[in-house]
N, C-alpha and C positions, 0 to 999 in steps of 0.2 A: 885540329884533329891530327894525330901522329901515324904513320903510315900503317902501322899493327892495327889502331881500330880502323882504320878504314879495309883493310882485306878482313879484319874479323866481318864488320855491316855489310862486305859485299858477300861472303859468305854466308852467312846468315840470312840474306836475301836471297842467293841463287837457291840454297837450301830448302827456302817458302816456298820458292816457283817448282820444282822438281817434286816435292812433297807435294801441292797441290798439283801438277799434272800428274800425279801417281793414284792420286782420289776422286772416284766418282761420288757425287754427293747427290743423292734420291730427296727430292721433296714429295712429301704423301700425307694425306690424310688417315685416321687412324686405322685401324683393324677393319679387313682383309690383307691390307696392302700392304702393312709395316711388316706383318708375317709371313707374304712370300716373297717380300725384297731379304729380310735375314734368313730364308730358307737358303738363299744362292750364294752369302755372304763367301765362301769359302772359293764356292768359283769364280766369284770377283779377284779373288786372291790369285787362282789359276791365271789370270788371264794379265795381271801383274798390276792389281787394283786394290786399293784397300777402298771399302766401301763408308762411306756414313750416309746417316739415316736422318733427316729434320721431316719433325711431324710438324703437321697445323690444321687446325681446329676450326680453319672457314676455309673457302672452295673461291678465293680471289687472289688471295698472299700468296700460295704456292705459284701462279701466274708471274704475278710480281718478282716474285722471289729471281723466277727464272730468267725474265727478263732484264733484272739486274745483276747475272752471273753471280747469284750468290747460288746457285744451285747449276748442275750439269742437268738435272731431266727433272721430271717431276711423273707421279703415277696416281691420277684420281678421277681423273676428266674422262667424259665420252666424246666423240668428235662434231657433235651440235651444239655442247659447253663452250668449246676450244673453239669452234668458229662464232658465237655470238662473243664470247671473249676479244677475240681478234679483231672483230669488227667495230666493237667499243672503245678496244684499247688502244685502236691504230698498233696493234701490235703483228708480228711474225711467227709466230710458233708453230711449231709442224708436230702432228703426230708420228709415230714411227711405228713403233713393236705393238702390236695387239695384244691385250694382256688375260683380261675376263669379261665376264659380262655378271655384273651383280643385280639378278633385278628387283624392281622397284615393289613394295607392298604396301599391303594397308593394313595396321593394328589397331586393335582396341581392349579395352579393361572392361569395357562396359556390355558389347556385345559381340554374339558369337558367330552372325552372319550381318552381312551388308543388308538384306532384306528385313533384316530387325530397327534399320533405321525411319524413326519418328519428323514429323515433319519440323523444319526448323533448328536440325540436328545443326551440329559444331564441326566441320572436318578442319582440322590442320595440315597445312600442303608447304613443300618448300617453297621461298622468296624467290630465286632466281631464278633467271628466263626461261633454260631448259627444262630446269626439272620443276618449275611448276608447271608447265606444259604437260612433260611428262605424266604428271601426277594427274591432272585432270584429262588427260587421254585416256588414264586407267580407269579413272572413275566411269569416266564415258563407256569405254568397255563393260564396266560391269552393270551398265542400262542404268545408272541413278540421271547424268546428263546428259544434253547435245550440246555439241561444240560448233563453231562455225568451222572456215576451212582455213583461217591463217597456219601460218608454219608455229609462230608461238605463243601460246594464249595462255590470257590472264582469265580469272574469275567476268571479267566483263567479255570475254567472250564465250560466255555460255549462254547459247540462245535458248534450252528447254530445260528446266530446274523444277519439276513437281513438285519435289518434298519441301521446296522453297528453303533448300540446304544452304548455310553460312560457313563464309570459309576465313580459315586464320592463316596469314601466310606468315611465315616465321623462317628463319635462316632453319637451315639443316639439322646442324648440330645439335638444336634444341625442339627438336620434332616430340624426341623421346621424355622429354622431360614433361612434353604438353601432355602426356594422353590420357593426365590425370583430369583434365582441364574439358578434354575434347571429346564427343565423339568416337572419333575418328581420328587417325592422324596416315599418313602415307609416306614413308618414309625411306630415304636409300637405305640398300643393304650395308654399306660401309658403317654407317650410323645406328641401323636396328641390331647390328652384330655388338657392336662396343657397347648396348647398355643391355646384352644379351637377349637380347632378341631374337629367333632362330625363322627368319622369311619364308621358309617354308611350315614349319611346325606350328608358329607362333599367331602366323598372320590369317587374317579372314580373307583377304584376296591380295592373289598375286601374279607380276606381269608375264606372258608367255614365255620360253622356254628358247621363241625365235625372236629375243627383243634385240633390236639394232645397236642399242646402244652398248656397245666395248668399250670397254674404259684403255686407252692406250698410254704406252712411255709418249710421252712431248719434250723435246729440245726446241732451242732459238735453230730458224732458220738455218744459219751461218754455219752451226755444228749438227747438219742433219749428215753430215758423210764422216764426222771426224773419228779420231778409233776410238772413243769412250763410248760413242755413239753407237760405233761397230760393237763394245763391246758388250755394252749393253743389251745389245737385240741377240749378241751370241748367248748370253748367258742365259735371258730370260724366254728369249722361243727354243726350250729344252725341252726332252721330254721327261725329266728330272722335276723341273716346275709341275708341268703338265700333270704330274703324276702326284705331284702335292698337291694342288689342286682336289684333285680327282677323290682322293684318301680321306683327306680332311675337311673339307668343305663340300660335299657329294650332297645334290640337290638346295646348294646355296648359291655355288657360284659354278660357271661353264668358262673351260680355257678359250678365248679366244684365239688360238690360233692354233 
């Protein structure tokens, strides 16, 4: 190699490393979240960031994603996701920026109240540890079950089932596609929203108004102080956000912070 290509390749290389420290790169799962990470795209710009956006379509890979630095943050998780994550994956991820709280409901095609369900009825619930938990906390709420008192319960921890109810547990994403199929199905907001769903308007029950779970920005550990990190939590605890939120999603989603 002649000494021209070698300061071209080394150009070309400092060139990839500047260009990627100049880009935060958001991993998300679909609608809510793809649309208030491009709402701020501009103030990323302000703050001397060009933004990119990678969707995905399961609530594990974006984890992944991040802890293989293909990704600066990630925005879809609540903080009892991210710690049973954590604790599976021998991993370090940290929450940081408080974002929304989208809560959880219950749809159906078939009926227009929970107390129209027949005994032996179908409910579809997410697969995953928190939010099936989640999911059958609501139901509990709404007097169909009793649950015991672990922190995160499967169908077999339901010690009082009258209607002697069956439950389908299915990844998320395909909740909406079950409700042809089900009952019932319970579904995140993230996911009732992308196949037009509207959780308030749409659903026969839905989770209180004081639900816990915030969906937060998550970085590795290592870069919870860094300036993406900073600039992240600057852009996104705005009242510019706040206020999209508010506008567009009013009585769907609540700013957390």
């Amino acid at each position: 190699m002649n000494f021209s290509k070698i300061i071209f390749s080394l150009f070309l290389f400092f060139s990839f490393l500047f260009a990627n420290e100049k880009t935060i790169i958001i991993g998300l799962t679909p609608n809510p979240f793809e649309s208030l990470i491009e709402h701020m795209r501009e103030d990323f710009k302000k703050e001397g960031y060009e933004l990119k956006i990678v969707e995905f379509a399961d609530y594990i890979l974006p984890n992944k994603a991040l802890s293989n630095k293909e990704l600066d943050a990630n925005l879809y998780q609540h903080k009892p996701f991210l710690d049973e994550y954590n604790k599976n994956a021998k991993s370090d991820l940290v929450a940081t920026t408080p974002i929304v709280i989208a809560p959880m409901a219950a749809f159906s095609q078939k009926l227009k109240d929970l107390s129209e369900l027949k005994d032996g009825a179908k409910i579809a619930i997410p697969n995953d540890p928190t939010n099936e938990s989640r999911a059958l906390e609501l139901l509990e709420k709404a007097g169909l079950i009793k649950l015991n008192h672990k922190v995160l319960k499967t169908p077999l921890d339901i010690v009082e089932n009258p209607k002697k109810l069956k439950f389908l547990e299915l990844k998320a994403a395909q909740l909406p596609r079950a409700l042809n199929d089900v009952d019932v199905a319970v579904i995140n907001s993230n996911y009732a929203l992308g196949a037009n769903l509207n959780p308030v308007k749409d659903s026969i029950f839905i989770e209180d108004k004081d639900s816990p779970y915030v969906n937060f920005i998550v970085v590795r550990a290592e870069d919870s102080q860094s300036a993406k990190t900073k600039a992240i939590d600057k852009v996104l605890r705005s009242e510019k956000l706040k206020k999209f939120i508010e506008e567009n999603y009013k009585n769907i989603l609540i700013p957390g912070f």
